[in-house]
MILO-361271 format. One record per residue (C-alpha): residue number from 1; y negated, z negated, x negated. Coordinates in steps of 0.02 Angstrom, whole numbers, plus 50000, padded with zeros to 5 digits. Layout:
<sites>
+-----+-------+-------+-------+
|  nr |    c2 |    c3 |    c1 |
+-----+-------+-------+-------+
| NUM |     Y |     Z |     X |
...
+-----+-------+-------+-------+
</sites>
This chain:
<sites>
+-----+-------+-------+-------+
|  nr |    c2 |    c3 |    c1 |
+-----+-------+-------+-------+
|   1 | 59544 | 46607 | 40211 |
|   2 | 59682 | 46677 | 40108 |
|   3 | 59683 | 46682 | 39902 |
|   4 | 59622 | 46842 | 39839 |
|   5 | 59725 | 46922 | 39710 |
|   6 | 59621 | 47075 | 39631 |
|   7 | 59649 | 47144 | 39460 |
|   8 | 59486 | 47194 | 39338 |
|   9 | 59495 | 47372 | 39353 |
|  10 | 59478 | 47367 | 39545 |
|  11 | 59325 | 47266 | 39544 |
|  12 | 59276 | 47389 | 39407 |
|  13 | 59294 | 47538 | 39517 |
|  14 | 59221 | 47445 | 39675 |
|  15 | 59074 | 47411 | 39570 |
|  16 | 59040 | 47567 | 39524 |
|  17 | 59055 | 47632 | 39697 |
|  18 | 58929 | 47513 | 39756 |
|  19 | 58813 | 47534 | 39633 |
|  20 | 58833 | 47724 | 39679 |
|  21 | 58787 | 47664 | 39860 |
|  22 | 58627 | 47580 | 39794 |
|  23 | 58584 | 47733 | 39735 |
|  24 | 58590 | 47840 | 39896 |
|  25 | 58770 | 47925 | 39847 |
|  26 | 58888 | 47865 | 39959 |
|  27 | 59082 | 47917 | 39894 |
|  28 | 59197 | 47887 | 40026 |
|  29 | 59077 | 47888 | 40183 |
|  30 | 59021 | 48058 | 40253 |
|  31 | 58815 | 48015 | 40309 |
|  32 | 58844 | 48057 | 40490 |
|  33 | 58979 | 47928 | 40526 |
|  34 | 58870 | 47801 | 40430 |
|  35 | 58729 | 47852 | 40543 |
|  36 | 58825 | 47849 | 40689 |
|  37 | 58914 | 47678 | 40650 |
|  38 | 58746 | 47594 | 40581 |
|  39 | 58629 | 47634 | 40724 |
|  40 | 58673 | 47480 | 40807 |
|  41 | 58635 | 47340 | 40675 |
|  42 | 58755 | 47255 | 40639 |
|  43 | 58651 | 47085 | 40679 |
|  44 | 58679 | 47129 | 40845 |
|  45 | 58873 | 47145 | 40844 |
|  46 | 58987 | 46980 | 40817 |
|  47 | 59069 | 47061 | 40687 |
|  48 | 59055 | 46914 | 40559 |
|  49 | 59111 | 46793 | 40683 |
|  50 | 59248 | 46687 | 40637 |
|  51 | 59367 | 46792 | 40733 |
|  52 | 59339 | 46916 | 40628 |
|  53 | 59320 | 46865 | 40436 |
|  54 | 59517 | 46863 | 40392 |
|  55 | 59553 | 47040 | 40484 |
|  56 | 59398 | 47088 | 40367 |
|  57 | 59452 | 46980 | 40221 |
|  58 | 59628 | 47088 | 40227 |
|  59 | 59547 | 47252 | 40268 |
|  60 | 59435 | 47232 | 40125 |
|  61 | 59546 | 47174 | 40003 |
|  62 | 59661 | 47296 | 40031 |
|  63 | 59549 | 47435 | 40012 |
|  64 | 59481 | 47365 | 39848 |
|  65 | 59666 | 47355 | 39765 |
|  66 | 59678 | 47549 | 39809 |
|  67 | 59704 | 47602 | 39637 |
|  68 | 59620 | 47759 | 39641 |
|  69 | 59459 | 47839 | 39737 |
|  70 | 59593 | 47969 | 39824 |
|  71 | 59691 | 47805 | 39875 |
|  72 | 59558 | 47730 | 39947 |
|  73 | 59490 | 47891 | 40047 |
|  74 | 59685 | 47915 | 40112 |
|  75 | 59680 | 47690 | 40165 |
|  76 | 59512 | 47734 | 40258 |
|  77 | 59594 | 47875 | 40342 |
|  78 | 59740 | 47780 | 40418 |
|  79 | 59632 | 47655 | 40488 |
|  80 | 59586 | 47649 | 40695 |
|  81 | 59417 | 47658 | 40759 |
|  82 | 59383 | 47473 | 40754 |
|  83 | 59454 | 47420 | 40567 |
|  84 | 59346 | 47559 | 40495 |
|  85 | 59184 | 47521 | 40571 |
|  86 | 59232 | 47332 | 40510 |
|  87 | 59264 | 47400 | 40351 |
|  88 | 59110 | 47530 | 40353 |
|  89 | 58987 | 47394 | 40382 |
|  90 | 59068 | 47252 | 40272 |
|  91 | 59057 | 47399 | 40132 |
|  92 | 58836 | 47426 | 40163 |
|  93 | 58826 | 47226 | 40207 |
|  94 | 58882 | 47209 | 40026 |
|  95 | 58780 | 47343 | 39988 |
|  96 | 58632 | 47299 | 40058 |
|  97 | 58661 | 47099 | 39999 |
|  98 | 58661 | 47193 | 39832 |
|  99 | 58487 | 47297 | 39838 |
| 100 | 58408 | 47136 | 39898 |
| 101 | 58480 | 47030 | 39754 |
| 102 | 58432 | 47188 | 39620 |
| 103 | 58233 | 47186 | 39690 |
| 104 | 58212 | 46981 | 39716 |
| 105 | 58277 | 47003 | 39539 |
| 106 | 58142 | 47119 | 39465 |
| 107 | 58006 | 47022 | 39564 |
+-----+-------+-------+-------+
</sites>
């Protein structure tokens, strides 16, 4: 895996968006290409297979260092098919990792 080099203010900004995300309001995904995309779960895709973790490392990273919200729209609109599905459900596998974290925490 390669170093990750992310400044404060992007993990800042990602933060925020996911915690937006826990909350139902989803920023830079429209609801019927999340629907579309995540009604075939994940679990049953090899899309954290080796193979795959540095292509989503990168496309991950490099949509974090986007310095702005309108950057990071404009990244997810020049990606193919494929990288933004990877990115799409690395994005709610975070999310989701969070909401389980938040409620083991209150319990």
């Amino acid at each position: 895996m390669k170093e990750l080099s992310i400044s404060d203010s992007h993990l800042d900004q990602i933060e925020h968006l996911l915690a937006q995300s826990m909350n139902g309001i989803h920023l830079l995904f429209d609801n019927e290409t999340i629907a579309r995309i995540l009604k075939t779960p994940t679990e049953e895709l090899e899309l954290f297979h080796m193979k795959n973790l540095d292509k989503i490392q990168d496309l991950f990273t490099t949509f974090i260092q986007k310095a702005s919200f309108q950057e990071k729209q404009l990244y997810l609109d020049t990606l193919d098919s494929e990288s933004y599905e990877m990115l799409l459900r690395t994005y709610f596998h975070i999310v989701e990792n969070s909401l389980f974290t938040a409620d083991s925490i209150r319990h």
